[in-house]
N, C-alpha and C positions, 0 to 999 in steps of 0.2 A: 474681257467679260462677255458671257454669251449671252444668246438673244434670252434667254431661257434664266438667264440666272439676271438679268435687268429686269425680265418683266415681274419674278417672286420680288426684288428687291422696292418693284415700284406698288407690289401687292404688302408688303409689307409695311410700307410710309403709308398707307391709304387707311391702314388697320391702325396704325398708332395716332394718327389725326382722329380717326371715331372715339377711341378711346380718348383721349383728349376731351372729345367734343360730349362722350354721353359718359357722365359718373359713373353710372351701374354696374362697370367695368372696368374703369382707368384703374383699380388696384391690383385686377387680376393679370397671370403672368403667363405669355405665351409659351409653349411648350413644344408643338408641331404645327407641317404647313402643308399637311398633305391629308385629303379624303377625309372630311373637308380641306382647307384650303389652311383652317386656324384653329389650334385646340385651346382656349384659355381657360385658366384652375386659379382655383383660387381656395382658402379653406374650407369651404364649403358644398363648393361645385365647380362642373368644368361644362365647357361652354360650347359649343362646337360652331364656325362659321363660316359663312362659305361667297365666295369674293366672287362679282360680277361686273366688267365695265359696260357701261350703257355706250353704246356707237350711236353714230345713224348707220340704219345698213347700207347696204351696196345697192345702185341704183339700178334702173331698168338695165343697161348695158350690162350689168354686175360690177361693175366698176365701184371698188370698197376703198372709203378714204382709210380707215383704220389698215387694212394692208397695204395700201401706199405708203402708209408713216411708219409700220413695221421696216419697211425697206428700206428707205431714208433714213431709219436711224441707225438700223445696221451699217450703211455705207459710211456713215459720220464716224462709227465708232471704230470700221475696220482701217478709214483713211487716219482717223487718229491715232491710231496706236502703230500703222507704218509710218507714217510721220515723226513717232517718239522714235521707235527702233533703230531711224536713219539718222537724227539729231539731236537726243537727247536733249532739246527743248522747247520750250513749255510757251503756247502763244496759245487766244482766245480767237475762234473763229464759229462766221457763222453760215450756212451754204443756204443758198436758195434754189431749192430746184424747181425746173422746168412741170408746166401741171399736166399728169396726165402721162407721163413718161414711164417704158418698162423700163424699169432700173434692175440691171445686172449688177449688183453689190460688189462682185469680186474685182469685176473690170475695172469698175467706175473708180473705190476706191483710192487704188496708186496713181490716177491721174490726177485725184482731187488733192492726193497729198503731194505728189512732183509740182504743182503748183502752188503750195501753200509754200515751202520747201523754197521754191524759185523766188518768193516775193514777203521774205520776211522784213516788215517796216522794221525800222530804226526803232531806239529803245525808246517807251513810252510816246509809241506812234501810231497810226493805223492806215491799211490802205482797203479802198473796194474795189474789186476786179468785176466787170461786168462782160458779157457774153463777148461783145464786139469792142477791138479798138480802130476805129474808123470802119472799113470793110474787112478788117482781119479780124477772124473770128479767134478769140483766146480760150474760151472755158465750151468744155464739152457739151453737146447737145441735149445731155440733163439735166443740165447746169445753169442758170441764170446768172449768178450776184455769187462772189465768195465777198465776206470780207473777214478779214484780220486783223486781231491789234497784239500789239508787241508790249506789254506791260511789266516793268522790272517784279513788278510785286506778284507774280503770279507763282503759285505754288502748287499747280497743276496747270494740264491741258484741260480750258473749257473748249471742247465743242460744240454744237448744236446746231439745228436746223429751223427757219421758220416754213410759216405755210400761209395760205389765200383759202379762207372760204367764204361762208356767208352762218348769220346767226337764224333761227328756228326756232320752234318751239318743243318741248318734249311732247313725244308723242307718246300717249298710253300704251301702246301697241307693241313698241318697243322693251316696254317695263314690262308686259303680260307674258313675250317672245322668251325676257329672259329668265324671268320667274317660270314659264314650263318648260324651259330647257332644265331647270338646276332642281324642278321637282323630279323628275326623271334618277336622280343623283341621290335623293333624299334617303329611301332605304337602305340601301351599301352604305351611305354612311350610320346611319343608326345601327346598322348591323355591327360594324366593323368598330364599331364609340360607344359600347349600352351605358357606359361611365357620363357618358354627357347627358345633364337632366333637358337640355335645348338644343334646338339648332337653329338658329339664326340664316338669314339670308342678307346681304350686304354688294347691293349694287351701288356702283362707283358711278358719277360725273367726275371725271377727271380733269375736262377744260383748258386742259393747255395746246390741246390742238384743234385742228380744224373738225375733227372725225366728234369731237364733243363741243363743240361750238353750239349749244342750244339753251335755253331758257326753263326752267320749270315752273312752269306755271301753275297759280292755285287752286286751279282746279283738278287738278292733280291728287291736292288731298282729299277731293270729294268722294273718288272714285276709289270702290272694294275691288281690289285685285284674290284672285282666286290662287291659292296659296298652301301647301301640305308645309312649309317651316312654321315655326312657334311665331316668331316674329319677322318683315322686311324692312328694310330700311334703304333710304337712298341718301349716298353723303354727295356732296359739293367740297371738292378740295380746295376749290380754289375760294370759298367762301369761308369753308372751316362751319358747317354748318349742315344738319343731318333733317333727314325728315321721316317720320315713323310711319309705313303707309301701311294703310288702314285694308284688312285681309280676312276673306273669309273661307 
């Protein structure tokens, strides 16, 4: 699967959680995912929506957590799928890499899979591999911690990666950056949708990584963000839980 077709897929679970989460909409049925992002119809009207994830940005250096983790999960999912292609099977693994590391995705891959490959525990077992065994160094310089577990009952390959950061607070700045990035966008889509009576704006806390590791706090609702959509919205996936910000 590509980078391109995980990230629609993970904009897509982010759109069915809202639904979920705000009625006004759970019955209406998505139709397209492009210019905006979300067309939902329903017998009355069709909706237009347009998907935003909230980062922290790249810091003074430019150094961007959120393209580190783009990276890193490329390299998981290309070591995972040479890893099927050579053994047709199926173990749970999770890599830790080193922080701060340019990670070549292509290279890194086949080493991280000839290792997974070389150290498949026993059925219903697991092992961790860490950088060093004694002075011998084992896993590549991108690399920290693999670990693996070898589970009869698995009926796919989990892969995955963790990560180190630290938690924050939302910063308004951030919400303001990405609401005038997407008002920019606003016309072409109305142009291109006159069938849609709204357009909505739908920025994402995602949370499972380091790059969304922050807090929102309430004063958050205090604050009119300046806004050309009908309505904003910021959801929390990992709460399951949306907040309606207040726009003028």
């Amino acid at each position: 699967m590509s980078q391109d077709e995980l990230s629609k897929g993970r904009e897509r679970w982010h759109l069915e959680i809202f639904q979920e989460c705000y009625p006004d909409i759970s019955d209406m049925d998505y139709i397209s995912d492009e210019n905006p992002d979300f067309i939902l119809e329903s017998k009355d009207r069709m909706l237009g929506i347009e998907h935003r994830r909230i980062v922290k940005p790249a810091d003074s250096n430019g150094f961007s957590l959120m393209q580190e983790e783009r990276v890193q999960e490329r390299t998981v999912n290309l070591a995972c799928e040479n890893f099927f292609k050579s053994t047709g099977k199926f173990v749970e693994v999770t890599i830790s890499f080193a922080n701060r590391t340019k990670i070549n995705a292509k290279n890194l891959a086949p080493k991280i899979a000839e290792i997974v490959r070389n150290n498949i525990p026993e059925e219903n077992d697991f092992i961790s591999i860490r950088k060093y065994d004694g002075f011998k160094k084992i896993l590549p310089d991108d690399v920290s911690k693999i670990r693996i577990y070898n589970s009869a009952k698995l009926d796919g390959n989990y892969w995955t990666f963790d990560g180190a950061g630290f938690q924050t607070d939302l910063d308004p700045e951030w919400i303001k950056s990405a609401i005038d990035e997407k008002n920019q966008k606003l016309p072409n889509y109305k142009a291109n949708h006159p069938e849609c009576s709204q357009f909505w704006l739908l920025l994402v806390k995602h949370g499972f990584r380091p790059s969304s590791w922050f807090d929102i706090p309430d004063s958050i609702l205090q604050i009119q963000f300046e806004s050309d959509f009908d309505k904003v919205f910021l959801l929390d996936v990992q709460k399951r839980n949306y907040y309606d910000l207040s726009i003028i």
